[in-house]
Kinemage of the C-alpha trace (Angstrom):
@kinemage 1
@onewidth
@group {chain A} dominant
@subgroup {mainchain}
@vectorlist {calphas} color= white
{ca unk a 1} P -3.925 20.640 -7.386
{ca unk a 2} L -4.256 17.042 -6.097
{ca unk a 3} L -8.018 15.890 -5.218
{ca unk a 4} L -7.017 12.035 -5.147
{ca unk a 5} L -4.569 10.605 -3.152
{ca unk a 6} L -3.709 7.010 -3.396
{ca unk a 7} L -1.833 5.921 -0.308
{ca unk a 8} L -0.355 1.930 -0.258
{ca unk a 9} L 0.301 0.381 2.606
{ca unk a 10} L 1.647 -2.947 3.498
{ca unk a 11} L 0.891 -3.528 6.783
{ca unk a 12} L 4.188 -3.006 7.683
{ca unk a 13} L 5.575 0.324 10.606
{ca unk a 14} L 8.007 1.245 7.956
{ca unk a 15} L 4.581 1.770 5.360
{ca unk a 16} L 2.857 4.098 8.345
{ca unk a 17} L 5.469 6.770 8.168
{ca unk a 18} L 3.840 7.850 5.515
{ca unk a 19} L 0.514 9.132 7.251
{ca unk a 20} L 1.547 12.257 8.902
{ca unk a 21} L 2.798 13.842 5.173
{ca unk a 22} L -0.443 12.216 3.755
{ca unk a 23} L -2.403 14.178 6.555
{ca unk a 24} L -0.651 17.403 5.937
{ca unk a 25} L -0.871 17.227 2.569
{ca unk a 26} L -4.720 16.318 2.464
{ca unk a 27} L -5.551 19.078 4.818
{ca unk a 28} L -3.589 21.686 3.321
{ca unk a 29} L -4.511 20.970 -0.559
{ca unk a 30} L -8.131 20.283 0.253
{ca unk a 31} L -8.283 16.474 -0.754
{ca unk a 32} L -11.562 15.224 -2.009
{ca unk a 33} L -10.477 11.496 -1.016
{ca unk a 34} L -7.416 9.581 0.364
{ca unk a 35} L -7.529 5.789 -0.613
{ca unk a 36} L -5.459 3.869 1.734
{ca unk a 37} L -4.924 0.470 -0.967
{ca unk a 38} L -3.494 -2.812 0.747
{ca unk a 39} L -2.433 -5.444 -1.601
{ca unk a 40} L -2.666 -8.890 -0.731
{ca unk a 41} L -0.100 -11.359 -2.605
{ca unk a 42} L -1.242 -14.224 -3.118
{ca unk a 43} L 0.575 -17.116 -1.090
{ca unk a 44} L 2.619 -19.445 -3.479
{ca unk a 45} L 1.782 -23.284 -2.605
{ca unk a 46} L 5.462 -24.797 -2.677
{ca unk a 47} L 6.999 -27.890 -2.626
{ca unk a 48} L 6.307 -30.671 -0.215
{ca unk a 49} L 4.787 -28.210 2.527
{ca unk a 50} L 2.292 -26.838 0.115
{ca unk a 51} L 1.606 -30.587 -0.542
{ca unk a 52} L 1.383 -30.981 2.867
{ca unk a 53} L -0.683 -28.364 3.762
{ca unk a 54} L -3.012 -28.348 1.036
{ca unk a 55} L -5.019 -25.614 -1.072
{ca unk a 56} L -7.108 -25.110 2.749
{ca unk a 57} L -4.636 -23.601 3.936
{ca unk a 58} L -3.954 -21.208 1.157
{ca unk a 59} L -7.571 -19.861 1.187
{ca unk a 60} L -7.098 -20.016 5.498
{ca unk a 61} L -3.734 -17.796 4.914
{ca unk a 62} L -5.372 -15.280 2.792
{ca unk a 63} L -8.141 -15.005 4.191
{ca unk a 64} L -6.451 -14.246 7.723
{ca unk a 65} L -4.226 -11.726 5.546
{ca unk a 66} L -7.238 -9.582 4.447
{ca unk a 67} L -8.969 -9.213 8.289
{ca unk a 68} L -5.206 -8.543 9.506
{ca unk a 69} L -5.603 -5.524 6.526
{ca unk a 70} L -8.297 -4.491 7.114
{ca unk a 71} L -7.928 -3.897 10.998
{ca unk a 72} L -4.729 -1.975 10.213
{ca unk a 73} L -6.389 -0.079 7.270
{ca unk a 74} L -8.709 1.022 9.770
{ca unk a 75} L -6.601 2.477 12.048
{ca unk a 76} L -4.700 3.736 9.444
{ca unk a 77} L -7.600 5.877 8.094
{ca unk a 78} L -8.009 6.778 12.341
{ca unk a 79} L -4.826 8.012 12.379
{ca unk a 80} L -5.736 10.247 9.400
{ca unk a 81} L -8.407 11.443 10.930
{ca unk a 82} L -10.963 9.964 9.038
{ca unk a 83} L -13.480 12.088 10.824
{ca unk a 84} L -11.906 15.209 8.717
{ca unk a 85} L -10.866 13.642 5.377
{ca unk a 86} L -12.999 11.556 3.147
{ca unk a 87} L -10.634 8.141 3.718
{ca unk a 88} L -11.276 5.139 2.101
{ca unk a 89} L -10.041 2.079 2.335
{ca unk a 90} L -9.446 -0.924 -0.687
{ca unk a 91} L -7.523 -4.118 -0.310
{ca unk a 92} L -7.000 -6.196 -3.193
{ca unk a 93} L -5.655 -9.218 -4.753
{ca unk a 94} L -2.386 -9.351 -7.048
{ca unk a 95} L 1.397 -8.183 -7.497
{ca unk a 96} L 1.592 -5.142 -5.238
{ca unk a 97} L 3.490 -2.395 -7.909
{ca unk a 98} L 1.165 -4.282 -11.106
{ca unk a 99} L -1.903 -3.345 -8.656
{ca unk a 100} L -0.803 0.038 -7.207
{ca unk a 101} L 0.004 1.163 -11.229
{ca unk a 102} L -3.762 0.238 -12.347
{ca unk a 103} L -5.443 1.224 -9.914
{ca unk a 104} L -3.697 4.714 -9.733
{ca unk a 105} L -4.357 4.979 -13.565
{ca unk a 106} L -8.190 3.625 -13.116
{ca unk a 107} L -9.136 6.048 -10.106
{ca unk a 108} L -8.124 9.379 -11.565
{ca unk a 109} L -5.505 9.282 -8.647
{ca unk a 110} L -3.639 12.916 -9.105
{ca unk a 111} L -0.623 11.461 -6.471
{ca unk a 112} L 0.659 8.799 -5.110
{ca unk a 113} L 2.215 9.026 -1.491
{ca unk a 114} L 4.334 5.324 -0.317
{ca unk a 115} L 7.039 4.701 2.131
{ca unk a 116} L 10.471 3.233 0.926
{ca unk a 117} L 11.951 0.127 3.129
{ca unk a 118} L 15.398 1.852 1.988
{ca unk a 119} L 16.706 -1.527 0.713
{ca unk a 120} L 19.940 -1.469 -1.251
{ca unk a 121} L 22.442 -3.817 -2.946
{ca unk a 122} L 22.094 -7.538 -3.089
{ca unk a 123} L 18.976 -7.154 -1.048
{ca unk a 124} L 17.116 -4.694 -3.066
{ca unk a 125} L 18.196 -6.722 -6.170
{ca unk a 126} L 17.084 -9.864 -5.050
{ca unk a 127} L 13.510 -8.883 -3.678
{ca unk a 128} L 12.853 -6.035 -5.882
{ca unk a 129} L 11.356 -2.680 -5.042
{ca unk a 130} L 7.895 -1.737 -5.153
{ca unk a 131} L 8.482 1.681 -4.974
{ca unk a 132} L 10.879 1.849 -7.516
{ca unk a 133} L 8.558 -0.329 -9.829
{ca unk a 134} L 6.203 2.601 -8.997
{ca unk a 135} L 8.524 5.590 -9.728
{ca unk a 136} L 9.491 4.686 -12.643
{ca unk a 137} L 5.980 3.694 -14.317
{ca unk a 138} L 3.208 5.711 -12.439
{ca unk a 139} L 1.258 7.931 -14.785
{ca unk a 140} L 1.168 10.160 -11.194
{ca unk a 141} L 3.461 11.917 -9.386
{ca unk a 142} L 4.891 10.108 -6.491
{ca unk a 143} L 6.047 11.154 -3.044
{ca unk a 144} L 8.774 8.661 -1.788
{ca unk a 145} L 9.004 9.327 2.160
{ca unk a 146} L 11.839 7.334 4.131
{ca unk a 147} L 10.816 5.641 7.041
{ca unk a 148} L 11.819 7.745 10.331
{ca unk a 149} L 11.814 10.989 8.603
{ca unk a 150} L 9.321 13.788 9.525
């Protein structure tokens, strides 16, 4: 039934909940591959600071951003047991739900599998919600798992 998995993570502990029901799913259903898909968000150069600072530090920011990544991709895919599962591992540039949409719908993904921060009200308003952007537009299912729950 699923032979793709397309796993996003943000770097963040709330994101790794996700890895044990990625495991068991990808075990039990036999997954050809499990791509583990960090996007990178490109850092706004504001105001006087960003004047300040200059476009060097920009490139110096993202740049640090992508080895964090891929050093927690990488344990990420450990965790998974990499040894067992085909895992691999993207990061890329962009708006994270814009990028998680395309690339489901360019890499024959058959299910998407994300963590929800569980944001609500004013604050879910006023940042927005990339799982909800991806809910409501994937061509794929999607597996929502709240952080803390096994």
């Amino acid at each position: 039934m699923y032979r793709n998995i397309l796993v996003p993570l943000d770097g963040s502990e709330f994101a790794a909940f996700s890895l044990d029901h990625v495991k068991a799913i990808a075990t039990g259903c036999h997954v050809s591959d499990v791509v583990l898909l960090a996007v990178v968000e490109p850092v706004p150069q504001v105001g006087m600071i960003g004047n300040f600072l200059g476009s060097d530090w920009q490139v110096e920011r993202e740049k640090w951003s992508i080895n964090w990544l891929e050093t927690y991709l990488k344990q990420a895919a450990d965790r998974l047991g990499a040894d067992r599962l085909n895992v691999k591992m993207d990061i890329i540039p962009g708006n994270p739900a814009n990028e998680i949409l395309e690339y489901a719908s360019q890499h024959r993904t058959d299910l998407i599998i994300m963590t929800t921060h569980g944001r609500s009200g004013i604050i879910r308003w006023a940042l927005g919600s990339v799982a909800d952007r991806v809910v409501r537009h994937s061509p794929v299912p999607v597996l929502l798992i709240r952080p803390g729950v096994r």
